[in-house]
Structures are given as structure tokens and as C-alpha cells.
C-alpha positions, 0 to 999 in steps of 0.5 A: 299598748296601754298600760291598765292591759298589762297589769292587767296581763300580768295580773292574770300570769301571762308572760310580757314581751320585751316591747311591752316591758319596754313600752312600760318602763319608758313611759313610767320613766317618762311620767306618761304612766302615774305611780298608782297605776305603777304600783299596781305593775310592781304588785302584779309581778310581785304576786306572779313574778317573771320568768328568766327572760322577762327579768333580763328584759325588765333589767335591760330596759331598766338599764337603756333609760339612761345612759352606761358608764366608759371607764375605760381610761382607769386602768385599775380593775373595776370591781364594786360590791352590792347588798340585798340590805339588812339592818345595820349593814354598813359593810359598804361603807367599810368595804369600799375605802378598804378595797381602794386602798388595796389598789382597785377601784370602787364605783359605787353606786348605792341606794337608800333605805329600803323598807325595814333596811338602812340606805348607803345614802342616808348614812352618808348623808348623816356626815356633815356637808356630804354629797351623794349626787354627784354628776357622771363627770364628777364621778369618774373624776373623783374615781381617776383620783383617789380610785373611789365615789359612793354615789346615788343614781343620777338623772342618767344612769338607769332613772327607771330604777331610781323612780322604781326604787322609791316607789317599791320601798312604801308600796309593799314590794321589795321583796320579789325576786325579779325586781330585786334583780333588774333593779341591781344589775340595771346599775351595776351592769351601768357601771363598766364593771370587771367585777361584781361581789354580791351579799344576798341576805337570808333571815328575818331581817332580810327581804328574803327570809328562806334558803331556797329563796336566796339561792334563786336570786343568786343564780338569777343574778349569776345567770344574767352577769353571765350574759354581760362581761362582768364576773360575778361572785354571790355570797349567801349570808346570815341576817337574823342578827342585826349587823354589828352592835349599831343601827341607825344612820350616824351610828353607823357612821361611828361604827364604820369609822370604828371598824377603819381604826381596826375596832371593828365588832366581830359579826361585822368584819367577818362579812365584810372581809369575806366580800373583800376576799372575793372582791380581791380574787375578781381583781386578781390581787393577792394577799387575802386577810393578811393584805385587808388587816394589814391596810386597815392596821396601817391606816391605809383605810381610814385615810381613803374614807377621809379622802371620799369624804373630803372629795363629796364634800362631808366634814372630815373632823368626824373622823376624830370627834364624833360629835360632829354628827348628829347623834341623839342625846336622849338615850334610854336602855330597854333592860331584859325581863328575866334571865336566860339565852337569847333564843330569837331576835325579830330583827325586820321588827327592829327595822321597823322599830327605827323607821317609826323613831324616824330612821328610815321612811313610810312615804318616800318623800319623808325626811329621815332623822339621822340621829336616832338609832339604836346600840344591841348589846345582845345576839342570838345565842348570848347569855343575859341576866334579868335587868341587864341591858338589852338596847339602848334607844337613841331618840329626841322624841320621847313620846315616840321613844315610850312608845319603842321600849314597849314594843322592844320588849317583845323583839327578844325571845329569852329561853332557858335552853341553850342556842347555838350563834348563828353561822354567818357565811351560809355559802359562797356562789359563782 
């Protein structure tokens, strides 16, 4: 086997055998295989896709390039979340201290931004001192203790995907349902898992931008948990809104630790008290809401994010003075231009507007600015008058702040006619 054959077999649309899928992944892992000729792989099942069994391969080899995880001395059920990303989805970092404190336990393994999307990673990282790269040994310890880790992918649990992972995010191909797939279960499977709560994405500020699209991936994603031991429950939600009033990585923090003190907006705890209600049923756990307010309203929460934070190694006088984080104070308000309803907000445009201040990445070897961002004052549906505030931009760099507002502009579609809110949970699948 040679790798230009099989991209070019795949270019050509014929199927790829186990062995071959294996022979690539363990050579790209192994750095036999450069990225240009790597990117020309993911290009070619991007524009071709795979089959059932070509996905399940691509995961499982995925998943053999390091090693799984034996979790088996915590006897708590072991239930994780994973989201196919959106912008200012910061659900994670609410949902896994919650549904820590409610008795289950959290392994997760998270990524980076992706694309137009925030990482788990980099928002976590904004916190002062705080380590994502823990070692095996250090995360099931931490994981024996408080019952939760928000972690990286290490050297040893799937590698490939790591190396794929960055790889996708400046090459044009994250949005292919195949690799969306191998990707996700190739850690998640890793992890020894009971169960497994997935949030796929649907709108224009997501990967996939259609209904029937997003239904594929979740029963693609279902069909494969189907295979392992892993219970698994898909939730289909809305990402034509940004998610909560904040984007951006220290933002996001804020308004994570905000949603802890029960201060949460409106948008974004809907979605996360639907994950945790199916993260509640997968662990057989009663109580529904009424559990999930009462653990946020006695600070139950809170306390296990600081727990997290102080066993990774982050500053947790965050909690309380906010200042601790790196937030920009340069802070400029993109007004409406004329009166009306909010008809359409472009929000993968606002995505990219925050990678080009410097939040998210176009090279994967860049660096990330973790004060900038931004504060949405309005969503679709929302009535606003001319000259009433739309964004505000936080930013350290004028010249690349100047050159935002004028783009800003044109991702708010203002009409006359009324339009209805979005629903958020367009459907919950198992």
C-alpha cells in the first residue's frame, strides 16, 4: 500500500478496505505520511464521504492509535457529553461540574477550536495557571477525587485524531459527516464510558447547516455506540443564534461562572438542562430540573468548578474577581442602523469575525488571544431601535477592531416584518 493510491481511490469514490483505512491512520500517525498528502485524504472523504463500515473503521483505527481507558475501580456511572460546536457554546463548562455534583462522573475529553467554533480547551486555558494536558495517571486520579477532569487528548488516548483534528480545522474539512464521527467516538469510545449525551448542532452557526444532515449524524453516531457498550442519546439543537449573550474564551468563562451562581441567560440553560436530563436518565439518577436548580441554587456547582479548576492547576480567585482574567479593555459598540425585528443573524460570519480579532485560529500552530470577544445584545426575533446597541467588541487591537465594526454590520439582518424566536431543542434521538 502507498498513500497517493488511496487518495487517490478515494478521490475516485471506491470504497477503502479496513487495512488500507489502517495502514493510513498509523502512518499519518506515525509521521511516515506529511500533512499535504493528509489533507488531501481528508479532502477526498470530504467531497466523496464514506460508508457505514468505512466510518466505523476510520473510528476504530482512530481509536487503536493509543490506548482506552480502565475506569472500572470508579464505581459512579460514567457519563460524558460531546458537541459538534457552535459559537459561544460553553455548555460543557457548565454541564460537567453540574452533573458532578449530582453524583456522576465526568470524563471529559475535550478539544480546541475548530474553524469558526470555540474550543473547550482554549476557554479554559484563558483561566490563569490552568492545565489541560494532563497524563492518564493524573486524570483518573483527579477523576477518583472530585468525580471529574476537562482534559485534552493526550499522547495516548487516540493521537490520530489529535494530529486529524488540527489538521481539519485550517484545511477546509470539518464539516464532513464521516470524519465528524470517527473523530468523536474515537475518544469517546476511549474513555470507558456508560454513557454518552451528544449535542449535534444544526444552523448557520454550525458544521451542519441542515436537518436532514444533522439527523444522519446522529443515527451514524447511534448506530456505531450501538456496537460498543455505550448507551448513547443524540440531541438535535438550534445554532442559528449565538449561544448565551458572550463569545469569546475568557468571556465564556465569565459567563460559565455566571450560569454557576444561577445567573445564567435564558438560551443557554435551556440547552444545557436538556443535556443534563438525558446525562441524568443514561445514569439512572432522579430528580430531573428540580435536582439540576437545586445543585446550581445551593452552589453545589460552583463549588465543583472550583474544585476542577484548583486540581488542573487554574487561579480560582476567578470565581469572584473577574479581573483575574484576561479580558480586553478596549471595548467598542456596533449600533443598529435602523429600526425593526432581528430577521437573521449570520452567526458562522460572527465566528469568523472572532477568529480574525484573534480568537480562535487560521494556521494551527497560532496562538489565540484569550481576551477578545464579543458581548450580543440582540437575537433573532428581538425588536431593536436605530442606534440601539447590537455588539459590543472586545479587542486590544484597533486597527483589527475597525476593521470588524464594519463587517459587524452586515451580520444583522433587520426587517420590519415580525419573526418568530428560534425553537431551541429541534429533537431528541436514541
Amino acid at each position: 500500500m502507498n498513500c497517493i493510491d488511496l487518495i487517490r481511490k478515494k478521490r475516485d469514490a471506491y470504497k477503502l478496505s479496513k487495512e488500507e483505512i489502517r495502514y493510513l491512520i498509523s502512518e499519518y500517525s506515525k509521521g511516515n505520511i506529511p500533512d499535504y498528502q493528509f489533507s488531501a485524504f481528508l479532502m477526498a472523504v470530504y467531497f466523496q464521504g464514506m460508508d457505514f463500515q468505512e466510518t466505523t473503521n476510520l473510528m476504530q483505527a482512530m481509536m487503536d492509535s493509543g490506548k482506552s481507558l480502565d475506569l472500572s475501580n470508579i464505581k459512579k456511572p460514567k457519563i460524558d457529553k460531546h458537541s459538534t460546536g457552535g459559537v459561544g457554546d460553553k455548555v460543557s463548562l457548565i454541564l460537567a461540574p453540574l452533573m458532578a455534583s449530582c453524583g456522576i462522573c465526568v470524563p471529559m475529553i475535550s478539544g480546541r477550536g475548530l474553524g469558526h467554533t470555540g474550543g473547550t480547551l482554549d476557554k479554559l486555558e484563558s483561566i490563569p495557571g490552568f492545565k489541560t494536558n494532563l497524563s492518564i495517571k493524573q486524570f483518573k486520579c483527579q477523576l477518583k477525587k472530585i468525580g471529574v477532569a476537562m482534559i485534552g487528548q493526550t499522547i495516548e488516548i487516540a493521537p490520530a485524531d489529535k494530529k486529524m483534528y488540527a489538521l481539519r480545522d485550517v484545511t477546509a474539512t470539518v464539516d464532513s459527516i464521516p470524519l465528524i464521527s470517527a473523530s468523536i467516538m474515537s475518544k469517546k469510545l476511549a474513555e470507558d464510558l456508560d454513557g454518552l449525551v451528544l449535542d449535534i448542532k444544526l444552523g448557520n452557526g454550525a458544521f451542519i447547516k441542515d436537518y436532514k444532515k444533522a439527523k444522519e449524524l446522529a443515527q451514524t453516531m447511534i448506530q456505531i455506540s450501538k456496537r460498543s457498550s455505550v448507551k448513547v442519546i443524540t440531541i438535535l439543537t438550534d445554532m442559528n443564534n449565538p449561544l448565551g449573550n458572550y463569545t469569546g474564551n475568557s468571556l465564556e468563562i465569565i459567563e460559565t461562572i455566571e450560569a454557576l451562581k444561577g445567573r445564567g441567560p435564558e438560551d443557554l440553560m435551556e440547552i444545557t438542562f436538556a443535556l443534563a436530563k438525558a446525562m441524568l436518565k443514561l445514569a439512572k439518577i432522579k430528580g430531573g430540573k428540580k435536582l439540576l436548580e437545586k445543585k446550581i441554587a445551593s452552589g453545589g456547582a460552583l463549588n465543583k468548578f472550583k474544585e476542577i479548576i484548583h486540581y488542573q492547576g487554574g487561579d480560582v480567585r476567578v470565581i469572584e474577581d473577574y479581573s483575574r482574567l484576561p479580558v480586553a479593555r478596549n471595548r467598542i459598540k456596533v449600533k443598529a442602523q435602523k429600526t425593526g425585528y432581528i430577521n437573521h443573524i449570520n452567526t458562522f460570519d460572527i465566528g469568523m469575525l472572532l477568529v480574525q480579532l484573534g480568537g480562535g485560529r487560521f494556521k494551527k500552530e497560532e496562538k489565540i488571544d484569550p481576551s477578545c470577544g464579543f458581548r450580543i445584545y440582540k437575537k433573532i426575533g428581538d425588536y431593536v431601535k436605530k442606534g440601539e446597541c447590537l455588539v459590543k467588541i472586545f479587542c486590544d487591537n484597533r486597527s483589527k477592531t475597525r476593521s470588524v465594526v464594519k463587517q459587524m454590520h452586515d451580520v444583522f439582518t433587520i426587517k420590519t416584518k415580525f419573526c418568530r424566536r428560534k425553537t431551541l431543542i429541534r429533537e431528541i434521538l436514541h
